[in-house]
C-alpha positions in Angstrom: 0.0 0.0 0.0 0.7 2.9 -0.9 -1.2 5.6 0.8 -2.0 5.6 4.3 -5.8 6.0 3.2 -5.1 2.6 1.8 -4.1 1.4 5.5 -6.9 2.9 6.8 -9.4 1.5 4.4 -8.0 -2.1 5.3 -7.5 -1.7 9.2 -11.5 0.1 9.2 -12.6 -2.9 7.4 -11.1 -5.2 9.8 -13.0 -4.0 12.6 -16.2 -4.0 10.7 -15.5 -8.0 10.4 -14.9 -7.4 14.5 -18.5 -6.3 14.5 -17.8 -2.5 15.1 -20.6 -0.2 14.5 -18.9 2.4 15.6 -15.2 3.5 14.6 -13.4 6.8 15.1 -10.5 7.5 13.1 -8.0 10.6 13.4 -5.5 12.4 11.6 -3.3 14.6 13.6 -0.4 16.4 11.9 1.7 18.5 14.2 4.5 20.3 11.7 6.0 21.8 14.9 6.9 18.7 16.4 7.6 17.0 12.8 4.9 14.4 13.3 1.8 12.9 11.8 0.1 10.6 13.9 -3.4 7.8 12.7 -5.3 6.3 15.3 -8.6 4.0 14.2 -10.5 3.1 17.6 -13.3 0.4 17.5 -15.8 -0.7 19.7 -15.7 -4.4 17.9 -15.5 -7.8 19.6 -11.6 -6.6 20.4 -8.4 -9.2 20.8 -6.9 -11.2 23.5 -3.2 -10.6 24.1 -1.9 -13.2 22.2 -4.4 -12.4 19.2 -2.9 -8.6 19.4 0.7 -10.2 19.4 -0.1 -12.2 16.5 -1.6 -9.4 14.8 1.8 -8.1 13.8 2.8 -11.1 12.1 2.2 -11.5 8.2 1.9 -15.0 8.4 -1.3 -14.8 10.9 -4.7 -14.0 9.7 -8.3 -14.8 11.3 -9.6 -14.7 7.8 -10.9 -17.8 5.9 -10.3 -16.6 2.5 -6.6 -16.0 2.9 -3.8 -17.4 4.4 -1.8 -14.0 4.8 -2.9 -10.9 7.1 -0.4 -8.0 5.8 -2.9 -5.1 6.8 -1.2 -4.5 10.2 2.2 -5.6 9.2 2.7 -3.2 6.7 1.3 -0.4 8.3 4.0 -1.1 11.0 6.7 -1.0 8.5 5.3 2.0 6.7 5.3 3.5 10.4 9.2 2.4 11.0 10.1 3.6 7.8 9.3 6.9 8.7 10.9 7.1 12.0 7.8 6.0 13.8 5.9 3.6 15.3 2.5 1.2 15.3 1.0 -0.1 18.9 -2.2 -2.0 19.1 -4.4 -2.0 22.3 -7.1 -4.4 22.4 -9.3 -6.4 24.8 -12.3 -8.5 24.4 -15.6 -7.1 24.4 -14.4 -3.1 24.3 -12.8 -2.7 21.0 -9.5 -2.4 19.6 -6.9 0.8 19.0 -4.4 1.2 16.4 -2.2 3.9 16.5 0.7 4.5 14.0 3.0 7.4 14.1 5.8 8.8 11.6 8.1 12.0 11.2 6.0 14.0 9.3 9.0 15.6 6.8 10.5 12.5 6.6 11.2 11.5 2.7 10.2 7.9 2.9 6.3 8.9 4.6 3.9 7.7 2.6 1.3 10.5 1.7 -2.3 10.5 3.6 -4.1 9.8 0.0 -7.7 10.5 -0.8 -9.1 9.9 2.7 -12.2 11.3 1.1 -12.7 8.5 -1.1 -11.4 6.0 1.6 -14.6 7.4 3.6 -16.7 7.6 1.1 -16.1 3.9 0.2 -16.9 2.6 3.9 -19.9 4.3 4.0 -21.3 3.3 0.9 -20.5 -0.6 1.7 -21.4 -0.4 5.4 -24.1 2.3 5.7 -25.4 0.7 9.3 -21.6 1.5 11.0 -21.2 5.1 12.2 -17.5 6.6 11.3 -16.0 9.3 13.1 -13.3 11.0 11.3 -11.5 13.9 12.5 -8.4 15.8 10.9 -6.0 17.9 13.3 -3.7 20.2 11.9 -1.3 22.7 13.7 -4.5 22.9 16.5 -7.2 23.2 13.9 -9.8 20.8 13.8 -12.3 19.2 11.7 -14.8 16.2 12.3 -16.7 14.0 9.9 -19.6 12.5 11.6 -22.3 10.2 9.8 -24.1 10.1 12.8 -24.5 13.9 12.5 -25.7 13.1 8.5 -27.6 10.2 9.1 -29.9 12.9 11.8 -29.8 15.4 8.7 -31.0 13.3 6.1 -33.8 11.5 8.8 -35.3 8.9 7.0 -33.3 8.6 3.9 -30.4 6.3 3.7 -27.0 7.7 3.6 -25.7 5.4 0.9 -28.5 6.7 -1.2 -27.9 9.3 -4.0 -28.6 12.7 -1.2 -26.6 11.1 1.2 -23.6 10.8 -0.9 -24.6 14.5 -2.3 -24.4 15.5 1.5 -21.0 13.0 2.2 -19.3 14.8 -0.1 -20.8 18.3 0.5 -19.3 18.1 3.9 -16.1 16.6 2.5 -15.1 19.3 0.0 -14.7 21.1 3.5 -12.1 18.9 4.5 -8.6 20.8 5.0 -6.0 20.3 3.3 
């Protein structure tokens, strides 16, 4: 993967097989301190310890289809490659938290990507899971909400054509 919308996209859809119907994901960039920091925090079925240990390892999956999990993996070495980091905090029954750091400047950090599409994609395949997004730049802040659109469009379904019309409405105002 290329873009870290990309990791985002396949660590969101993860906890949507976790049975997650709600997931907040943030975007903090802090050019003062040089540092761009991804969290996605889920309130799906969550990981034992050895299950989060595991989670690291390519050759581990709890998919059926595949005998390879390289979501997590790669995000890790994507984080390392950029002078950062990945950590995983997980129980059973509360959820699960990934959080991958990197050097902001530094040359081999992959870009952020279209996180609009990313979003837009989720939604449109799982309208019943509520996303959170929120962006944090320099102490500026913007949030993404479906709930918030889901209450706005009342009894029309946000995958539908004026909920994407609204999705991306409230996406062109997306910083930068």
């Amino acid at each position: 993967m290329e873009e870290l919308s990309l990791h985002i996209l396949d660590i969101v859809e993860n906890s949507m097989a976790a049975r997650a119907d709600r997931i907040e994901i943030s975007v903090t960039v802090n050019q003062k301190q040089d540092r761009l920091l991804v969290e996605v925090v889920d309130n799906g079925t969550g990981m034992d310890e050895e299950t989060v240990k595991r989670a690291l390892d390519p050759f581990y999956t709890s998919k059926t289809v595949r005998r390879f999990g390289f979501g997590l993996p790669l995000l890790s070495e994507a984080a390392r490659a950029a002078d950062g980091n990945l950590s995983v905090e997980s129980k059973p029954g509360t959820g699960t938290k990934i959080r991958a750091d990197f050097q902001y400047s530094h040359i081999d950090r992959q870009p952020l990507g279209d996180i609009g599409q990313t979003i837009i994609t989720l939604i449109f395949g799982n309208p019943e899971v509520d996303l959170l997004y929120v962006f944090k730049k320099n102490g500026q802040e913007w949030r993404f909400d479906t709930q918030v659109i889901k209450d706005r469009l009342s009894r029309t379904a946000i995958n539908s054509p004026a909920g994407i019309r609204m999705i991306r409405e409230e996406l062109k105002k997306m910083p930068k």
